[in-house]
Structures are given as C-alpha cells and as structure tokens.
C-alpha positions in Angstrom: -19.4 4.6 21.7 -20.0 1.6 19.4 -23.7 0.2 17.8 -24.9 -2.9 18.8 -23.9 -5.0 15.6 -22.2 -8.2 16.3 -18.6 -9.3 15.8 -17.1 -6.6 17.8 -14.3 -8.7 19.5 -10.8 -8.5 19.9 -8.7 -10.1 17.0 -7.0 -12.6 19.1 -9.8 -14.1 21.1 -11.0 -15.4 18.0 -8.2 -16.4 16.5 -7.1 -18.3 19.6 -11.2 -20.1 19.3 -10.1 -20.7 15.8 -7.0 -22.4 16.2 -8.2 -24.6 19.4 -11.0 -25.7 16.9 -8.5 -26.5 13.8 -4.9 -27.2 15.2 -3.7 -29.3 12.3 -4.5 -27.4 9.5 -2.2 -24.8 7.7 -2.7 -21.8 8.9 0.2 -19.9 6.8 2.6 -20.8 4.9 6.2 -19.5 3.1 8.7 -20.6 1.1 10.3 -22.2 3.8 7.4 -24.3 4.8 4.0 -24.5 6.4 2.6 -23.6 10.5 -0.6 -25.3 11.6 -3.0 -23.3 13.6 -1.8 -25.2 16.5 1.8 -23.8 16.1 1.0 -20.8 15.0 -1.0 -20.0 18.6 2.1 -22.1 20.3 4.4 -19.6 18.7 2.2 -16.6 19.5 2.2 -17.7 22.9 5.6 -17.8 23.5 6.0 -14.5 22.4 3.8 -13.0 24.1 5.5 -14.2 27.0 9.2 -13.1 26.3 7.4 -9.5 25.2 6.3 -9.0 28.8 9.7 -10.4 30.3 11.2 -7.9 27.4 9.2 -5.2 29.1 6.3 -4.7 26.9 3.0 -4.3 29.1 -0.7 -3.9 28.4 -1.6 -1.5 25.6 2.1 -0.7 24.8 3.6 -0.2 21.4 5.6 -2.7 19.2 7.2 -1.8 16.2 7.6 -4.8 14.3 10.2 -4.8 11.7 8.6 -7.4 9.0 7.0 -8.3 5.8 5.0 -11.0 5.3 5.9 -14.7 6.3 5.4 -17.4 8.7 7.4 -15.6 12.1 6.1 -12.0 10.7 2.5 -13.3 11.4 3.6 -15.2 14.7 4.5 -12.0 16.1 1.8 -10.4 14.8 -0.4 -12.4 17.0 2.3 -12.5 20.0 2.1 -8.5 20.1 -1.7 -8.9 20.3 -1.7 -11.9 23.0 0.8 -9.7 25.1 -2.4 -7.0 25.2 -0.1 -4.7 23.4 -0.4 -3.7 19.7 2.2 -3.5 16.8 3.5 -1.1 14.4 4.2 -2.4 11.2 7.5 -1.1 9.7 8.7 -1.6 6.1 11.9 -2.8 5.9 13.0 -0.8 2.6 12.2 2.2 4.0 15.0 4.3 5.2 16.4 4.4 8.2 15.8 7.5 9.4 11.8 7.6 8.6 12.1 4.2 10.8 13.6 6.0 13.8 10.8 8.8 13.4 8.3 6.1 13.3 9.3 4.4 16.2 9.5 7.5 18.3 6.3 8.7 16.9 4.6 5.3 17.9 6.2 5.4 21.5 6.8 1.8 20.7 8.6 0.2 23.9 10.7 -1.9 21.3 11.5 -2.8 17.5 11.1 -6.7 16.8 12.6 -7.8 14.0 11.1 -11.2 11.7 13.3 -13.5 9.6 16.4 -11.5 8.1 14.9 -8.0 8.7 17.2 -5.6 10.6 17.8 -2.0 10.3 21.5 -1.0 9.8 21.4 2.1 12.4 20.1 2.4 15.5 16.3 2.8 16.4 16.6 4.6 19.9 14.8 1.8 21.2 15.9 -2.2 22.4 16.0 -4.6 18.9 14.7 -8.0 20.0 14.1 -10.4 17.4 11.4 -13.6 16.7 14.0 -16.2 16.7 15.4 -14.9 20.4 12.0 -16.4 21.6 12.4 -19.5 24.3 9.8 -21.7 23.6 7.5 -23.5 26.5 7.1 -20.3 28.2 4.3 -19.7 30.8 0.8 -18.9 29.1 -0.3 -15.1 29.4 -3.7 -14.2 30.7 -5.3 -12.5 28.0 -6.3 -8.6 28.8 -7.7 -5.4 26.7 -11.0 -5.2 24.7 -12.5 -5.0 21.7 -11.4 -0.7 21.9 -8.1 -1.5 22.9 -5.4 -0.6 20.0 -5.0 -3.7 17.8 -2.6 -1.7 15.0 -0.9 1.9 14.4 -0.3 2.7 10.7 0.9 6.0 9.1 -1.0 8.1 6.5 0.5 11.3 4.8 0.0 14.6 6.4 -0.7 18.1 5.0 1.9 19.4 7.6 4.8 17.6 6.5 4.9 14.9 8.7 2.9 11.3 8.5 -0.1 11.0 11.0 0.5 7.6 13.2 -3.7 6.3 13.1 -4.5 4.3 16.2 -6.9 1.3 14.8 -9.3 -1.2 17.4 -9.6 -4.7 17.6 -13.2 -4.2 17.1 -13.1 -2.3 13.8 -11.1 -4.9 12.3 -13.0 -8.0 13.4 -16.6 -6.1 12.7 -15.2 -5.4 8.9 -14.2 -9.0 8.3 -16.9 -11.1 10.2 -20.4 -9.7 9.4 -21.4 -10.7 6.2 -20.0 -9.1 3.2 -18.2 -9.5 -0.4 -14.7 -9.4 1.7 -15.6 -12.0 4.0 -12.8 -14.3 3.5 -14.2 -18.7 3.2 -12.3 -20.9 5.9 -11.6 -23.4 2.5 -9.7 -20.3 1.1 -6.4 -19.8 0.3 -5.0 -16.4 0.6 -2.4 -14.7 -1.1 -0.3 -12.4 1.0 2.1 -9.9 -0.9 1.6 -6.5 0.7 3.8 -4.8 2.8 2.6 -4.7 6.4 2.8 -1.0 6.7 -0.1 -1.1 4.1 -3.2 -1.9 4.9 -4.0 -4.6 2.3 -2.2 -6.7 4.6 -5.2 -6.7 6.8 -7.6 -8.2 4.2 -5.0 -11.1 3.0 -3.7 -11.8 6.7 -7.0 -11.0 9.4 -9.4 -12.2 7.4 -8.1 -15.1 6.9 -6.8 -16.2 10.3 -10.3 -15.3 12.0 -12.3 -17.7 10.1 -9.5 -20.4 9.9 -8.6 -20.1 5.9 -4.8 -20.7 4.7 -2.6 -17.4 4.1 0.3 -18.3 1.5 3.1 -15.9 1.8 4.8 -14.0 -1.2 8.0 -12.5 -1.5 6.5 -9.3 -2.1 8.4 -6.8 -3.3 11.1 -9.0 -5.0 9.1 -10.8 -7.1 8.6 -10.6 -10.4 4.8 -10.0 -12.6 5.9 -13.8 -13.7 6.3 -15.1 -10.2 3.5 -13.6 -8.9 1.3 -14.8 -12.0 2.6 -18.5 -11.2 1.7 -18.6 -7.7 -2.0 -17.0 -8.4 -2.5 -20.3 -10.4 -1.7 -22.8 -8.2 -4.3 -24.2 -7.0 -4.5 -23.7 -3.4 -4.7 -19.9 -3.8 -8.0 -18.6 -4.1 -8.4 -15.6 -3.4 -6.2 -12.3 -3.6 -6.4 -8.5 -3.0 -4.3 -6.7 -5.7 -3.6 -3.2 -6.5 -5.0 -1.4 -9.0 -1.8 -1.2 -10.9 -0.9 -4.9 -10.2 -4.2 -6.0 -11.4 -4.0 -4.5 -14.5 -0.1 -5.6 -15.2 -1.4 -9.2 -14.6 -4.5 -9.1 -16.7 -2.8 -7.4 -19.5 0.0 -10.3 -19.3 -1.4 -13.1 -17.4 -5.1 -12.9 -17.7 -5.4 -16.7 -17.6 -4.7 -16.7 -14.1 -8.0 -15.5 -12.6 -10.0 -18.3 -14.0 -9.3 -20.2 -11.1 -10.1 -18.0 -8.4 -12.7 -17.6 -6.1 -12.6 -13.6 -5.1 -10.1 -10.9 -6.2 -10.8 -7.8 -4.2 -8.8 -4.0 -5.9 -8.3 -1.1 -3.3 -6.3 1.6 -2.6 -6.7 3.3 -6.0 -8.5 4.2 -8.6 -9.6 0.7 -10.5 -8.7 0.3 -14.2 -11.9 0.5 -16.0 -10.3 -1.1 -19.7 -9.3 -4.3 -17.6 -11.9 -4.8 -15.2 -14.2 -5.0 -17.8 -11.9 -7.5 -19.4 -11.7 -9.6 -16.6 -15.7 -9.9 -15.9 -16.4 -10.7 -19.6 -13.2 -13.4 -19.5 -14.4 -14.7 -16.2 -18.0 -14.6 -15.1 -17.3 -16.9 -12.3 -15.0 -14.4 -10.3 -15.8 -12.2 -7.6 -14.2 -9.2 -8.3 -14.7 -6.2 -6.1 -14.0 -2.9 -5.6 -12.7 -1.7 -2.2 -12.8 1.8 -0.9 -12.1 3.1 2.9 -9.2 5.4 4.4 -6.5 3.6 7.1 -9.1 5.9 9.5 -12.5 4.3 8.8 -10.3 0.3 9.1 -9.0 -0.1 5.6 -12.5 0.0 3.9 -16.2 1.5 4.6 -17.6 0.6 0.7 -17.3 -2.1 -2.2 -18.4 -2.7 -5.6 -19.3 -5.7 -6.6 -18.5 -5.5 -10.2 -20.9 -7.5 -11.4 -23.2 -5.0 -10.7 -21.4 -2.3 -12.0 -23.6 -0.4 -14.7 -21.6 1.2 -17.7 -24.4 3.2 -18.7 -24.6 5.3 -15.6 -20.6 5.6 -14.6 -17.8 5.4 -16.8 -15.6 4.2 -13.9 -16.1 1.6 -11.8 -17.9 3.2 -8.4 -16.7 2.5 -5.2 -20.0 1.0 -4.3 -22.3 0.8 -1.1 -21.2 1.2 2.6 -20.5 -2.2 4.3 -21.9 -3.1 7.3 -21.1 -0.9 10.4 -20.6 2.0 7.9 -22.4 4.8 7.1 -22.2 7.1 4.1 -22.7 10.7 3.8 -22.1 13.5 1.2 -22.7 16.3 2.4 -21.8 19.9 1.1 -19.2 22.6 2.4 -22.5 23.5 4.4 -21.9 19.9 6.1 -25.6 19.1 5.0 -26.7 15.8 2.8 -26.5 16.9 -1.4 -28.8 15.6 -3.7 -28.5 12.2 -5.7 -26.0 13.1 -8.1 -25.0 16.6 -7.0 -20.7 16.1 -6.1 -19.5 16.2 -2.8 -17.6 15.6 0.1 -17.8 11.9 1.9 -18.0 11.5 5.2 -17.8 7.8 6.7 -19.5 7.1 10.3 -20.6 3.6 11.7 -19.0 1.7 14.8 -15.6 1.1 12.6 -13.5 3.8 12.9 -10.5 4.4 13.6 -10.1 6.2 17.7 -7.6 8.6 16.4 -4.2 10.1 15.4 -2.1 9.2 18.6 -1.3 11.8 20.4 -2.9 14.5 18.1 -6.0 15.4 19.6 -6.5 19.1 17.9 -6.0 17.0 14.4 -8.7 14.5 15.3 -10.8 16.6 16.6 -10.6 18.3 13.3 -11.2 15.1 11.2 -13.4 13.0 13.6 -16.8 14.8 14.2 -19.6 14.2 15.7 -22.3 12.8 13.4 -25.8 14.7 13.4 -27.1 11.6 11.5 -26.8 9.0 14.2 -29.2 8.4 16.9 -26.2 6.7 19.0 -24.9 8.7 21.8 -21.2 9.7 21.2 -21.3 8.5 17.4 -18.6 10.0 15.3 -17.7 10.7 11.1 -14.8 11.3 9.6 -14.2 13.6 7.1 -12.3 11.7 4.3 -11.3 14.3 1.7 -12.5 12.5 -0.7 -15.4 14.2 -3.5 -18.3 11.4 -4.7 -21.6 11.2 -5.8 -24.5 9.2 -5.2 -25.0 7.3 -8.8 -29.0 6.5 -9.6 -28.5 2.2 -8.3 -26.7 4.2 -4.7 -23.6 2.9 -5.1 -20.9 5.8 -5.0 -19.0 7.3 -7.4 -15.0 8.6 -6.6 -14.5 12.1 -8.1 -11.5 13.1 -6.6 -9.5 15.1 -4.0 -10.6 17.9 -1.9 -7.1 18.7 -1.0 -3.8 18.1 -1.8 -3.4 14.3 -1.6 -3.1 11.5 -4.2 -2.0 8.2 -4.6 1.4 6.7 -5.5 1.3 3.6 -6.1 -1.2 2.9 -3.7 0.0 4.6 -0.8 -1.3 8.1 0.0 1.0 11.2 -0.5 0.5 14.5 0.6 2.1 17.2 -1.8 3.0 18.9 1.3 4.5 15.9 2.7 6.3 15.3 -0.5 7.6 19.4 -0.7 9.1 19.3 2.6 11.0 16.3 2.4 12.9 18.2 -0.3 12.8 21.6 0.9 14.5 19.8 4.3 17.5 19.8 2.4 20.4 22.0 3.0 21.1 22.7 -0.3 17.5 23.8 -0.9 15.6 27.0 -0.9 12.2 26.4 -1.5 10.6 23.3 -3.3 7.0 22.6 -5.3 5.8 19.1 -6.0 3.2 18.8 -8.6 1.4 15.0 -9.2 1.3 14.4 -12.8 -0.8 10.8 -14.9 -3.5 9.6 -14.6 -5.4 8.4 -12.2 -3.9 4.8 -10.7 -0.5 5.5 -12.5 0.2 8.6 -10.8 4.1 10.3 -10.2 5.3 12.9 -8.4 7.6 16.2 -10.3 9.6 18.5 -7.6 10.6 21.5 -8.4 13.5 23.3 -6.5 14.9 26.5 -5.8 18.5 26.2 -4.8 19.8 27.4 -1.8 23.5 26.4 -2.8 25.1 26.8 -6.3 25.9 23.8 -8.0 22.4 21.9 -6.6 22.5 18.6 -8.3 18.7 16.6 -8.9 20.0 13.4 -9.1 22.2 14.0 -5.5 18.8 15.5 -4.3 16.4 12.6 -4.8 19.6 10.1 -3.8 19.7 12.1 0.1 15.9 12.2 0.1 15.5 8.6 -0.3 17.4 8.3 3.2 14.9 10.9 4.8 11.6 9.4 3.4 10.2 6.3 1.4 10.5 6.3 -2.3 6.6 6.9 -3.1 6.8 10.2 -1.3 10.6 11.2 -2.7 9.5 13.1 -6.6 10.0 10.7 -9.1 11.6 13.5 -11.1 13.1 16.7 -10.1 14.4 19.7 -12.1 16.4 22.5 -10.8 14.7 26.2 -10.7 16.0 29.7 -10.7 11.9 31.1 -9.9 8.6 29.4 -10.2 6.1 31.0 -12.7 3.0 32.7 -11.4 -0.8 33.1 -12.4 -2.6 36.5 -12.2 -3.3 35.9 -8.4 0.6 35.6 -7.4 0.1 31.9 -6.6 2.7 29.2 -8.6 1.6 28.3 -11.9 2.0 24.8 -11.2 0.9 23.9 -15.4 3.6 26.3 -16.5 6.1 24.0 -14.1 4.6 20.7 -16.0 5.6 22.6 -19.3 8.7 23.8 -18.4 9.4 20.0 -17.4 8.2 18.9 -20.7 10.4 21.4 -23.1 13.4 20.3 -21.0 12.6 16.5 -21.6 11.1 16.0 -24.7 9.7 12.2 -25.5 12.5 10.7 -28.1 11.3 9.1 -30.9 10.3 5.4 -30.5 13.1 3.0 -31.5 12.9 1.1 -35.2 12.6 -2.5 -34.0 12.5 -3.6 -37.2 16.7 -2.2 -36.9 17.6 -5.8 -37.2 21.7 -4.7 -35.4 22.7 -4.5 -32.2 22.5 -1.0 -32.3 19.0 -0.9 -32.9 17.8 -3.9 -30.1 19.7 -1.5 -28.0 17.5 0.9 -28.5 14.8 -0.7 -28.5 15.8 -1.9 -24.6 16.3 1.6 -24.4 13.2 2.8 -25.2 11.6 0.5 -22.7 13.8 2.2 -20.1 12.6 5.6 -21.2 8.4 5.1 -21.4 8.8 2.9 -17.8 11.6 4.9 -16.1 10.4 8.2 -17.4 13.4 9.4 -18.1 16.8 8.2 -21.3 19.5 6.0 -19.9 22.2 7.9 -18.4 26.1 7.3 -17.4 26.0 6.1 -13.9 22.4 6.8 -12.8 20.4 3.5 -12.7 16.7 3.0 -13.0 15.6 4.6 -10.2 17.5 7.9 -10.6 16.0 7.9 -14.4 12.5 8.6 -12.4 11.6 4.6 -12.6 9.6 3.1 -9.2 9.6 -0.6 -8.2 6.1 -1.5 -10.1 7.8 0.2 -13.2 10.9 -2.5 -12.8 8.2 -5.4 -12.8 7.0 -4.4 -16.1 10.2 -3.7 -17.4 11.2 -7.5 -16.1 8.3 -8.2 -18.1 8.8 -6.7 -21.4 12.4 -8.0 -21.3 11.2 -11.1 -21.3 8.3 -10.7 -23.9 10.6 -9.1 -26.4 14.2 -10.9 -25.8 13.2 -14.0 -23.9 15.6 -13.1 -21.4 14.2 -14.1 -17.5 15.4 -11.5 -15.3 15.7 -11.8 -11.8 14.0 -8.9 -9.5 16.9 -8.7 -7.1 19.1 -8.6 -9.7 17.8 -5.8 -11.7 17.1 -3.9 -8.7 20.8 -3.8 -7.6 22.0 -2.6 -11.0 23.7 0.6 -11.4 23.0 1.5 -14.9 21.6 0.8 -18.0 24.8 -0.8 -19.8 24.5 -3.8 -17.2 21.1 -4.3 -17.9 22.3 -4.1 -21.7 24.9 -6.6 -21.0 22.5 -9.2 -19.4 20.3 -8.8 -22.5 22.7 -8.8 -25.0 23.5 -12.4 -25.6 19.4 -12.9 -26.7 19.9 -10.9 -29.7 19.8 -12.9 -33.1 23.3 -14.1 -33.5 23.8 -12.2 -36.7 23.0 -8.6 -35.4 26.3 -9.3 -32.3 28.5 -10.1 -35.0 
C-alpha cells in the first residue's frame, strides 16, 4: 500500500513526457559525443523492441553489463520501456560474483554497453547495445508505478549479498516532490558512479525526469585531476560525491565548487574538517548531506549544511526525513526514545523498497509493519543504523547495530567479508576486523590455515576472483589461533595488535635527502601511508593493502611532489613499485640521478 502523495509514477512515462516536450536538447553526453532527448527515447525504443524479440517479457530481469555513458543509459531506459527492469553489473567485478548475480537476479539475459564484456560465461544469452536494429516497431508501454524499476545488491550477515527489488514509484516520489535533491532542468549533472551503486540514481534519474543534461565520467579511470577539471567546466552544475572523493577534491581542488549549483555527499560518513571548509569558502553552494539504505530508494533524510549547528553536533547530522519518509527511533522495545536518548532508526513512508527477491523470511524480518501509520498495509524497515534526535530534529548517525560498515562507500558485512576467505581451500577458519575511522575505513582478515604453506598475498589474489575488492580484506595475516577475552569469544583488539607488532609504521622518509636514494624514499613512503603496507618484490599496489581511491591520491601526490602526470590506467596495471619508480625517476633534480 502506498500514501496518497504525488509523483508516484513509473520512471519511463515521464521520461518519455520529457523528451516529447524537449527533443533537441542534450540529454547525456560522453566523451564520444552528445544524444538529444529525442534520440535518447529513439534509442530506448528500439531496444525495447529487440529485448522482447530477445525474449525479455513484462517484469523480467536484465542484467545490464555497464557503467556510465551515452548506450549505458539508452539501455537503461530500453529495459524500462520493455516493462522489464535491469540489474546493474560492475564490470570490474569478478567474474564469478557476476555469474552469482545474474543467477541470483533470474535475469533472462546480460546486455552488455560500449566495450563491456565479461571474459567467461554468464549461464545466460550476452546480447549487446550495438546488436540493436534501429526503426523497430514501437512497444505498448505496460507495468506500474509498483512494478520493479531496479535490483541492486547490499551485503548480507549470512555470507551472501541480498539482491533488493526497488519500484518505479519510490524512485520518481524521491526525485520529484520538492526537496534539496531535486535536480533543475538547466542543470548539468556529473555522472561518475558505478551503476551497481546507487549514486547513480541521483546523477542519472534525476536528471532525465525533469529534462536536465547528464555528462558522463570515466569513472573509475580517472584521475583526482581529471575529475577536478571536468567539475569546473561550466556546464556541470551539480554533482553527488563520496565522502572520501569530496574531501580529496576539497583538500586539492577546492576552487572547483565555486561554480556549482548543488553538491550532494552520501553513502558515508561526511568529513566534518572539509565540509566546514567548503561552506565558509563557498556560501553560494548547496551542499547536502544524504542518508537512506538501497532498501528505503537510496535516501529517506538530508542535511542541508547550511543549517548544520556545530554547537549541538560535532558531525554533520544526517538531517530530516524527505518527503514520503518517515523517521523513527525507537528502542530494543521497538517504542519511540526520547529526544536525544540513542537508538535504532527505522524508515517508513510510501518509498521503500518491496523486498529482498525471493527472500521472504529475510524481509519479513527487516520490513515490518509500522504501528505509527494510519495507512492500511504501511510498512518500516529496520535499518541497523543507531541515531539520535539532535535539539533542531535533524538526526544524528551514531553507528552500527551489527556488523556492517562502509568501504569506500559500499556496505560490507564482516560476515560477508569472513566467508569469502574462509571459502578457500586452503583455509580453516577466517576473522575480519574493520579498522580507521569512520569514511576511510579497511578491512584486516585474519586466517587460520587449513594447508601448510598458506600464502596472504595468494589468498587476497584468489579472493579478488570470488568477490569485489571492497569486500576482499585489504590486509591479511596468517594465524596459528585467535586470542580470546574472558568470555571465550575472539579478542578481535588483540588481533589489531598483533597486526600492528608485525607491521610496524617505518619512519617517514628525509625529503630534504637531496639523492636519488632519498626521493626514492620519499615515493616510497607515499606507497606505504596510501597502500598501507612497504613496497615489496613483485606485489603491486593492490597486494600492499592499497584500494582504487588510495591510487587517486597517490596519482595526486606524484604529481604535487615530482610534477610527474600519471595516467590512472597506467598506474593501475603496474606490477610493482620499481615501475612506478622508473616512471618517476626522470623528475628528480638532475644532480641527485647523477
């Protein structure tokens, strides 16, 4: 059952209204050119018919193989005209979480955008954008605002992700009704995140449904200075970041929000040191704070951080519920706590999501019914998540009720994390313990061998073809037994410790060592504080505990320090720290090579 509130549609009446209203304006655009409204609901069209001579029907499942660009959206918006709905799929995620994702999805068929193709097979038919014959027979639109526009994954406490079934209606309520998100039709929108994360949502929905421009990124092969570059040109407008990202760029590129209209942060905690940088530097911005679970349709709160008051909450809060979404924290008694008093939020309202597809114990476990509502059939969901109610209303984010956390914006359950390494033949038994601070969290594992000889490095490279790199441990150290507390559980701070003795911090480099030998070690001490872990002899920056976000502002540093502009795809392809030595070495002063 849904409220009454308006803007419940599906996503692609209105985007059809939209572009029958404004055919000749850019609807998105990519390095390889601009699509007008016109062609982009030509386009859509035409897919929508080969998908139902491919065999797609009604409410059926597409995975679609993409990231952002020009045919990634087209199909986007063929899936939906076909009355089926797509499964976004990263393409750097390994093959074999692919396969289970397509399985999980029941997805009638993987379609692949642009260059984007798996190098195994998916168990299901590969059809791909450009196969499309244009001038095809228009389909008569079918489903409903209920029916399934999306189906994205979330981490689960049992090991394995939980596929969330999204409506068209959720979407379209979130990003119509008035609202700090709502996206201007004169905006340009920047669209960098991977489709398998909900982000994409805000940069690529909101802007189609009210006609705005979406201008593509290369997402995760560009660089801090790329990305700064394209912010400030002037037909970008508007952007929603990560909490790391945002703070990378403000800390190196801060000049580049003075000419935006709206930056929105979600998905993690937001950095409190350059947020409050960014409203003193630029009054003019709307920055905002974000906050909602893939199960309540990508966000239920914002902050508006002009509002934000530093006298009653050190962070910045999460805010107040946004239209068609109701707040409620409510103790382990599931009644409402007082102002201030911690506890657990539950989100209700006509946006949520229907469910975890074909789980219905685990929804009904999540999803229950709300005593608060006076509509018949109204639901909550339980998020996990701890708040309180701060003295203006707005929210406050304490913290996990369980074992889940962010990695780089994407949510990771320890559990999911543990068995992903205990799946391994060679192990016995593995703990995973989240370590940093909030919004620049990483992962430790901890294994017991099952086979002598168990090598970390081997471990974390075989995992990385089971699971996507935020949920493989960033580091991972070789036990004989895990230390216990008084009560016989793991004594998960000893583990931290016993991490720590075994890799102590070196000393920082002399810069001021005016040789080679000492830039060197100065490069190398770069590697260390953003890899985590000393160069090594054959392991490259990812084996040394380093993530993609970590590369970017190594890329950066290099450049700040030596000069030297790296590409991304470059670095990200080499194998060890002597070829990222030999790309840097020519910068140094002449007399310290000689």
């Amino acid at each position: 059952m849904t409220d009454t509130l308006p803007h419940y549609d599906r996503v692609d009446t209105i985007v059809g209204r939209v572009a029958t209203a404004n055919p000749d304006k850019v609807a998105v655009s990519d390095a390889g050119g601009d699509l007008t409204y016109g062609e982009l609901w030509a386009g859509a069209g035409d897919l929508a018919a080969s998908l139902r001579a491919w065999g797609v029907e009604p409410g059926d499942a597409v995975a679609l193989y993409a990231q952002s660009s020009r045919e990634a959206i087209t199909a986007m918006l063929g899936v939906l005209v076909a009355g089926a709905f797509y499964v976004p799929i990263d393409p750097t995620f390994p093959d074999e979480r692919t396969r289970w994702q397509v399985a999980a999805s029941g997805a009638k068929l993987l379609l692949c955008a642009d260059d984007h193709r798996p190098a195994s097979d998916m168990g299901v038919p590969l059809r791909r954008v450009a196969d499309v014959e244009p001038g095809a027979d228009a389909v008569a639109p079918t489903g409903s605002p209920e029916s399934v526009i999306y189906m994205m994954f979330t981490s689960g406490s049992t090991g394995t992700p939980k596929p969330v079934a999204v409506p068209h209606g959720g979407i379209t309520a979130l990003l119509l009704r008035p609202s700090p998100l709502r996206t201007e039709a004169t905006d340009g929108m920047l669209a960098g995140a991977t489709l398998a994360f909900d982000t994409s949502v805000l940069e690529i929905w909101s802007s189609l449904l009210v006609g705005a421009s979406i201008v593509c990124a290369r997402g995760s092969s560009t660089t801090l200075g790329d990305l700064a570059a394209i912010l400030a040109e002037p037909r970008i407008t508007a952007a929603h970041l990560s909490p790391a990202l945002f703070a990378l760029l403000v800390d190196n590129y801060p000049d580049v929000f003075g000419g935006l209209r709206m930056v929105g942060c979600g998905g993690d905690v937001m950095p409190t040191t350059q947020t409050t940088r960014v409203r003193t530097e630029h009054p003019g911005l709307r920055l905002i704070n974000s906050y909602g679970p893939t199960e309540a349709c990508v966000a239920s709160t914002v902050c508006e951080v002009s509002t934000w008051d530093e006298t009653e909450s050190a962070t910045v809060p999460i805010g107040v519920p946004l239209s068609g979404a109701r707040c409620y924290v409510l103790g382990e008694d599931l009644r409402p706590v007082a102002d201030g008093v911690p506890g657990e939020l539950f989100v209700g309202g006509d946006r949520l999501a229907i469910g975890y597809h074909n789980d219905p114990e685990l929804t009904a476990s999540r999803f229950l019914d709300d005593p608060f509502s006076e509509v018949p059939g109204a639901r909550m969901y339980r998020t996990g998540d701890r708040v309180r109610t701060l003295p203006s209303g707005a929210l406050e984010f304490l913290g996990r009720t369980d074992a889940e956390v962010k990695i780089r914006g994407y949510r990771v359950n320890l559990t999911e994390s543990q068995v992903v390494l205990a799946a391994d033949p060679e192990v016995a038994e593995a703990v995973v313990v989240a370590v940093g601070d909030p919004g620049a969290r990483s992962l430790i594992g901890f294994v017991r061998p099952g086979t002598a000889g168990l090598d970390a490095d081997a471990l974390r490279e075989r995992s990385w073809e089971r699971a996507p790199r935020h949920v493989v441990p960033d580091k991972i150290l070789v036990v004989d037994t895990y230390p216990t507390g008084p009560t016989g559980k793991v004594d998960k701070r000893a583990l931290v410790a016993l991490w720590d003795e075994r890799h102590p911090v070196a000393p920082a480099a002399d810069p001021a060592t005016d040789n080679a030998a000492g830039y060197a070690a100065v490069l190398a001490g770069l590697w260390t504080t953003l890899a985590g872990q000393p160069p090594a002899p054959g392991k490259d920056f990812f084996h040394c505990g380093g993530s993609s976000l970590g590369l970017i502002q190594l890329i950066e540093e290099v450049s700040t320090r030596f000069g030297v502009e790296l590409d991304f795809a470059a670095v990200y392809g080499m194998r060890s720290f002597d070829e990222l030595l030999d790309l840097v070495r020519p910068a140094f002063p002449a007399h310290a090579n000689a």
